[in-house]
N, C-alpha and C positions, 0 to 999 in steps of 0.2 A: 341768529343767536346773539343774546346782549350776554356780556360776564362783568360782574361784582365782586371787590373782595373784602375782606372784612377781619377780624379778629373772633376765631373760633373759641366758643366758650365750651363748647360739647361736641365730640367727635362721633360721628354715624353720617349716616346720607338718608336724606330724607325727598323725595319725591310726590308733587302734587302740586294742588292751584292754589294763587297769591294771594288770599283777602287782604287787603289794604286796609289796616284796622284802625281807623280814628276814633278819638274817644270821644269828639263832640261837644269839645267846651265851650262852654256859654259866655257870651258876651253880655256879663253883668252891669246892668243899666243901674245908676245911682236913683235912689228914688227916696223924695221926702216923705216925711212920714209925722204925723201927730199925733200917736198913742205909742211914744217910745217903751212906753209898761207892757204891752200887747207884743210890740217888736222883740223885746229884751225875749217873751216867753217862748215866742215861734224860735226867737234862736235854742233857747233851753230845751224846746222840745228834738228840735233836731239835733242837737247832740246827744240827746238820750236814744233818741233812733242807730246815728252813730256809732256809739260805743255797743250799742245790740247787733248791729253789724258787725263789724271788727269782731268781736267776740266768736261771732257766730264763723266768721273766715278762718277765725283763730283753731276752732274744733273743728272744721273741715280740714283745715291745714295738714292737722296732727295726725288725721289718716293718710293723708295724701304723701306729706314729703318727711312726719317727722316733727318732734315736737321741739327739736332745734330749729330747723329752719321755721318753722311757723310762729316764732317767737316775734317777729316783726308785725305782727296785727294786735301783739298784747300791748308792743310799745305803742303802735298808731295809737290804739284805747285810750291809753295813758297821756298821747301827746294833745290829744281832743283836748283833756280835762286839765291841761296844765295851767297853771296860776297865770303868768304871765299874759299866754295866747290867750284865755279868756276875759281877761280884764282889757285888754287890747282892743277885741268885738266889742265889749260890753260900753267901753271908753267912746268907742268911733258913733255906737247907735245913740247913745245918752246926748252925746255934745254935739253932735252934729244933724241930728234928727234926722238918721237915716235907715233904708231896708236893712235886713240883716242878713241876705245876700252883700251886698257893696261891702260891709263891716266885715265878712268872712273874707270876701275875695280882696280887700285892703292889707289886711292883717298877714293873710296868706303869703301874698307877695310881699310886702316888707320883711316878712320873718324868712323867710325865702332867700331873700335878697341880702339880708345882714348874716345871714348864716354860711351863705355860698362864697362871703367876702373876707371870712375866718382863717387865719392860717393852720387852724386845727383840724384837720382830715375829716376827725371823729366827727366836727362841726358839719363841716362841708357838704357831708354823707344826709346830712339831718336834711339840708334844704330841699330834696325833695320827695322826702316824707311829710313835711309842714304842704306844700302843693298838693299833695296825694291827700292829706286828711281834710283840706280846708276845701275842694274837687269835690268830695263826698258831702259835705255841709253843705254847700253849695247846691249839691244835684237836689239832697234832699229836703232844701229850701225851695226850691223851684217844682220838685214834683219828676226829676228826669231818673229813670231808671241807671243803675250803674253795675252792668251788668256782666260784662264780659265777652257778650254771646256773641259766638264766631260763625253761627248757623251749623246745619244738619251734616256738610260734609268736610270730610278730610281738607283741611288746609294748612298751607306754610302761612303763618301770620307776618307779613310787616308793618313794622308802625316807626314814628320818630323814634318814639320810647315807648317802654311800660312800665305799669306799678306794678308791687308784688302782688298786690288785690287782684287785678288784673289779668295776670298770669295764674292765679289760683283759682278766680272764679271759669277761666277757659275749659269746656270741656277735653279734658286730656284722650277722648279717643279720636277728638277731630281736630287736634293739635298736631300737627306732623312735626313743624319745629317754628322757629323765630328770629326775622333779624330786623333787625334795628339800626335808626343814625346813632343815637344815642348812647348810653349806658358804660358799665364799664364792668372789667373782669372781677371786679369785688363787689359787684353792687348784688341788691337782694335778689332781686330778679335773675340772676346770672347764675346764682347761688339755689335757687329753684331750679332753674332749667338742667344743671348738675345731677341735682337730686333727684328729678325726674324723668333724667335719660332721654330730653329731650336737645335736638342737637339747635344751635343757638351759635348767630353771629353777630355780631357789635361792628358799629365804625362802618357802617355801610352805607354808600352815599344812594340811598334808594329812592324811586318816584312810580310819584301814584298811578301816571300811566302803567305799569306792570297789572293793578290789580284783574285777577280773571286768569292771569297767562300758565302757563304750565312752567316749574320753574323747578331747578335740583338746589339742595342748601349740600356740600362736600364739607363735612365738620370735619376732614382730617386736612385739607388743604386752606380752608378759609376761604371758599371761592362757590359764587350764586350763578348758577347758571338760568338764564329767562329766557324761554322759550330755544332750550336745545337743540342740538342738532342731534339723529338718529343716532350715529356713532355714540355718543357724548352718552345719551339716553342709556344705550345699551352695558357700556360699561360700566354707569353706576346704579344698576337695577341688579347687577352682577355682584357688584361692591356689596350694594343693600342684604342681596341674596347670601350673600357670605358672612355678613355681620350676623342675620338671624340665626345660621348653623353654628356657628360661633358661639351664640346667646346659649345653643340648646346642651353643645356638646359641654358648657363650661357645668350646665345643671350638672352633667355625669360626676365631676369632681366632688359633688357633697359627700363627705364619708371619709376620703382620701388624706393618707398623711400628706404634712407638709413638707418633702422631702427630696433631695437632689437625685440627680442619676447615681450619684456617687455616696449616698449613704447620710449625707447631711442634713440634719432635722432642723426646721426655723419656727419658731413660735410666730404664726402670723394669726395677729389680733384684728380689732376693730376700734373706731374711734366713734364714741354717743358723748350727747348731752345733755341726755336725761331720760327717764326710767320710758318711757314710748319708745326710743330708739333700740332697745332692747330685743324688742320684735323683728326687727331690720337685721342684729348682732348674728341672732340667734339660724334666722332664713338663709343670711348667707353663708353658714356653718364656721365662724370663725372659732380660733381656739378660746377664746378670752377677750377681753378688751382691755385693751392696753392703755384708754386715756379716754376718761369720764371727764370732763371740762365739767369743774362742779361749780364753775360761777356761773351760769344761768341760774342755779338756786337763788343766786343773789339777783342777776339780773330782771329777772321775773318777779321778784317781792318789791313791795313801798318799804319793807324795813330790813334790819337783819333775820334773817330766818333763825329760826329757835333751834337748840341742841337739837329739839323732839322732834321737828319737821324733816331737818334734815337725814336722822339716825332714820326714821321710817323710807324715807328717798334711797337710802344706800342700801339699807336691809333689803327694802324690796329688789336693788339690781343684783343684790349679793346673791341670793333665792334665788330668780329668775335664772341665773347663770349655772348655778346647781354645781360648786364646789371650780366653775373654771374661773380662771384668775379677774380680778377686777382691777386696773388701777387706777386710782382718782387722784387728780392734780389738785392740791388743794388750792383755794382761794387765788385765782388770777385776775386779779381787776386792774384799769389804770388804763392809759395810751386809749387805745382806739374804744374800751368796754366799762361804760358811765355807768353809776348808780346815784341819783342825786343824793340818796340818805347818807351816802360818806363823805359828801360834801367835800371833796378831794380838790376842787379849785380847778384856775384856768394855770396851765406849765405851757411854757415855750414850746419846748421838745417833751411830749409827755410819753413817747415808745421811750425815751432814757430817765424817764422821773420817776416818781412816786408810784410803784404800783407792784404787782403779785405779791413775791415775800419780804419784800419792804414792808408791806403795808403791814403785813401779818406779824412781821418782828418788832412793828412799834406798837401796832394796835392789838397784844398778845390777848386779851377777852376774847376778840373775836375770833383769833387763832384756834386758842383753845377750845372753846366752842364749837367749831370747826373737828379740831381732834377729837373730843370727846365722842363727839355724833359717829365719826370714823371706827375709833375703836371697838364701839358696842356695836358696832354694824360685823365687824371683823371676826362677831363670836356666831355669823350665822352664813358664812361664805368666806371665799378665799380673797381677802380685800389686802391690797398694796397700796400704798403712798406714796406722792413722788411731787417735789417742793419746786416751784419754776425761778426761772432767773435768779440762780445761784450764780455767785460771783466771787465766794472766797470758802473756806475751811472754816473761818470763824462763824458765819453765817450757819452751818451744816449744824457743828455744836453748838449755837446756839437753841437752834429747835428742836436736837436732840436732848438738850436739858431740859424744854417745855412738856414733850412729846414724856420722859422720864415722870413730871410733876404729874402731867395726864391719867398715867397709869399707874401711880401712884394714888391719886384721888379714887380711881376705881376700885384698886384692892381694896383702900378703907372700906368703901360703899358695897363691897363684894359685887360686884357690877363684871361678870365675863368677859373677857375677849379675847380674839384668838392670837396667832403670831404672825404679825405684820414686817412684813418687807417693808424697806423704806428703800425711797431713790429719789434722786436728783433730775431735771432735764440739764439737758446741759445745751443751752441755746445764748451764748455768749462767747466771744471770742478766750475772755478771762477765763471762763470754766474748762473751756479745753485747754488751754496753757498749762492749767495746774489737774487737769482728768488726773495724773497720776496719784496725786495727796487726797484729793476727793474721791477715789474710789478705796479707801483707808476706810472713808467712813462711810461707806452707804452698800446698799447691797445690788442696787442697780444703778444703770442711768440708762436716761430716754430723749434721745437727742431731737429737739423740736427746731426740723430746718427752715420752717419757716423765718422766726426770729433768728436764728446763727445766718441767716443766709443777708438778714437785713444789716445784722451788726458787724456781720463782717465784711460786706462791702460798702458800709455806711451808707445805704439807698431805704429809701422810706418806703416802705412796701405797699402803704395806704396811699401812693400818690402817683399815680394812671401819667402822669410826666414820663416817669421813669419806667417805665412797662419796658421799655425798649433794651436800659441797660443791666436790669435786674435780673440777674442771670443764677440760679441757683447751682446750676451745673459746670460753675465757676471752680478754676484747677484749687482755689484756696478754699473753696467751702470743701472740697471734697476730701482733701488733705486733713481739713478740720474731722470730719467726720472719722477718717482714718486712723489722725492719730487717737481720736476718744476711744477707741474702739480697740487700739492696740493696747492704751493705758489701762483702759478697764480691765482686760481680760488678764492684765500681767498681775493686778492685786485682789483678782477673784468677784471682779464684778459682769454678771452679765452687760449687754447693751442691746437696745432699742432703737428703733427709729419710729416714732409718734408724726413725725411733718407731711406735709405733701409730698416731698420727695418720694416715701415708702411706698408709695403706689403710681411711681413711676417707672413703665415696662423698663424703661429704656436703660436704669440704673440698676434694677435688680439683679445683674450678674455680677455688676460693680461692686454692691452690698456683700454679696457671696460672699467673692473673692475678701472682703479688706474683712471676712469673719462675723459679719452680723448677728447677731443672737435670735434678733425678733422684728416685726415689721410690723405696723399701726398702721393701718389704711379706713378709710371709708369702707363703713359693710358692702355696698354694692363691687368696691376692688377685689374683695377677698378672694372669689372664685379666679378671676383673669391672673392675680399674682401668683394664687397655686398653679393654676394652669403654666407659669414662668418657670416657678422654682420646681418640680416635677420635671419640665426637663431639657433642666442645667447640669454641671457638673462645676465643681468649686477647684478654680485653678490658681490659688494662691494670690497671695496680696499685687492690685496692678499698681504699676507705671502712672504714677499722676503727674 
């Protein structure tokens, strides 16, 4: 027996043979050429194949995992056809009278290479999406199929790496799971393997001699076992055995309040990002959803999206939901989440610069617009609000004067809407210092630990360095969580938890205890957290 270990991205035990999955890249021969007009076309043609793909990954996707996570094949689309990288190709075939392979696979890697050398995370993340898209020109320059296919049976896939193409084109009934040298706990691919319940390791120093072997992936310890021993064998066919009953008994819970042993009722919600995730909301019986991340509206458009596009996006999740709570964050962009149309520029430190309600309190149009679409939505479902990276009282009244002008414009226009809750996240160190005077004005808050957990131990969440010290379940984060939690409830505001945290087993009695109101998780958490809080018993604020 060989053993490997690795960094678990998805817990389960998965059991079956190794296919050793290369992808097969071509050693791209420079080749002169004398009809650069003929060259330049064969390039044009396959980008248009291209973006027909991508597209086509893109609506596969949106069955498969979700129309957030499949948001990464609209950007490839997009990255094909960008200014730059095609004037780049078009540059190298023209002046250098060369194939339109060499010009792809030139460009590729420079752009590659100058993006992976950025001190901006968001950058860094790009360089190998620019490889993945410039791979597919490529293939389909040459005529080589790019296909995914893992053959007829059950396997554990390893590879260096994979694209998220790659991991989507896999047949998911003969995917048992995936590990990798490569990758990392934020990348897209890892973020699929989540969403698909497929269990997934990273950082594993793997070799091709395995491929063929019979081999166990232990997504709860981090460790590959090749070619086990019977004991080894038996216990985790045991494990596996028990995850499945596990899977079936949590179905029982649909229907089920969300409630302690001792009488305590918790609103546990669901986190989408756009109206197809609804379906997921809806399957895993959550109460509500507690956090609609309404920038992929944006991130998904070439421009700003219109009142009317957006008002139709909320109406429709407001419906779908049939009178249960909806809350939508509004506009979060900036740090690691680019739209080129706001032209936002290059910032030092851009998780501290210019971005969510910054942007929204300078650039109040788009705000507005924003509100408007919200409020008319709010006349056909139970729709809340809730404003991100607040940092002071002045901030709050200020979008409470806009949010006033908002509904104001409506009465003129006799334009409906119903009665909106408003709230705050509260994911800054500042915001919880003053939780007390900020829950004066707002009627909720939604504490997003992700960011609180970043800013208050000043670690850059976007940066696979620091995996090691980034400790969410740090005595000061939890402290932070506690005091917002005690402050809200003493001036009549609920509290939330929207972050990763909230669908973590391991804190959920912790939550209990310090009074939680509500819990935001991923639809697929919703059943395992009932199954937690059901049965608990809530023994007063702990010991931090």
């Amino acid at each position: 027996m060989e053993k490997a270990t690795g960094k678990s991205i998805f817990k389960g035990i998965a059991i079956g043979r190794i296919l050793f999955y290369q992808k097969g890249e071509q050693q791209v021969k420079r080749v002169k050429v004398e009809d650069t007009e003929a060259e330049l076309k064969r390039y044009e043609q396959a980008t248009e194949i291209a973006v027909g793909q991508l597209n086509e990954l893109y609506q596969n996707a949106v069955k498969e995992v979700g129309e957030t996570n499949a948001a990464v094949f609209e950007v490839h689309a997009i990255m094909v056809q960008d200014g730059d990288y095609v004037d780049s190709i078009r540059n190298i075939i023209e002046t250098q009278q060369v194939n339109a392979e060499f010009a792809v696979a030139t460009t590729g890697d420079n752009f590659s290479k100058m993006f992976s050398e950025m001190d901006d995370e968001y950058f860094k993340a790009r360089a190998a999406d620019v490889k993945d898209i410039s791979e597919r020109i490529v293939n389909i320059l040459s005529g080589v199929e790019n296909s995914g296919d893992i053959g007829d049976e059950p396997v554990i896939v390893v590879a260096e790496d994979l694209a998220p193409s790659e991991t989507v084109q896999m047949d998911k009934e003969k995917l048992l799971a995936f590990v990798t040298r490569l990758g990392s706990s934020n990348s897209h691919t890892a973020i699929l393997a989540r969403t698909m319940n497929i269990p997934a390791l990273i950082e594993v120093e793997i070799k091709e001699e395995w491929n063929g072997k019979l081999a166990i992936v232990d997504g709860y310890s981090g460790t590959f076992y090749i070619e086990p021993e019977e004991e080894i064998l038996a216990q985790m066919k045991e494990r596996q055995d028990e995850d499945i009953r596990n899977r079936k008994l949590l179905q029982q819970l649909k229907g089920k309040e969300d409630i302690t042993l001792d009488g305590k009722k918790i609103k546990l919600y669901a986190n989408i990002g756009g109206v197809k995730d609804v379906a997921s909301v809806l399957a895993n019986d959550a109460a509500g959803i507690g956090l609609f991340r309404s920038e992929f509206l944006y991130l998904e458009a070439d421009d700003y999206p219109s009142e009317e596009s957006q008002f139709l996006v909320y109406k429709k999740v407001a419906e779908n939901m049939a009178g249960k709570k909806v809350i939508v964050r509004t506009l979060d962009i900036g740090a690691d989440k680019q739209a080129d149309y706001f032209q936002l520029g290059h910032e030092d430190n851009p998780a501290m610069g210019y971005r969510a309600i910054r942007i929204c309190l300078d650039r109040v149009d788009i705000f507005k617009t924003q509100l408007r679409a919200l409020f008319r939505a709010s006349a056909f479902g139970n729709i809340a609000i809730m404003y991100p990276m607040i940092i002071s009282v002045n901030e709050v009244k200020k979008i409470k004067e806009i949010v006033e002008l908002v509904k104001k414009e409506l009465d003129v226009q006799e334009v409906p809407y119903g009665n909106v809750e408003q709230g705050i996240m509260i994911e800054t160190p500042a915001a919880v210092m003053i939780s007390d005077l900020l829950a004066q004005e707002v009627d909720f808050f939604s504490i997003g630990t992700n960011d609180l957990t970043q800013y208050t131990l000043a670690i850059d969440r976007q940066n696979s360095k620091l995996d090691n010290i980034y400790d969410s379940h740090h005595p000061a984060v939890l402290r932070m969580i506690q005091k917002t939690i005690e402050n809200g409830h003493k001036h009549g505001c609920w509290v939330g938890i929207c972050g990763e945290l909230g669908a973590d087993p391991t804190l959920t009695q912790a939550f209990l205890n310090m009074g939680i109101d509500e819990l935001s998780v991923s639809p697929t958490f919703v059943l395992p957290i009932r199954k937690n809080i059901r049965e608990m018993k809530v023994n007063g604020a702990p010991e931090l």
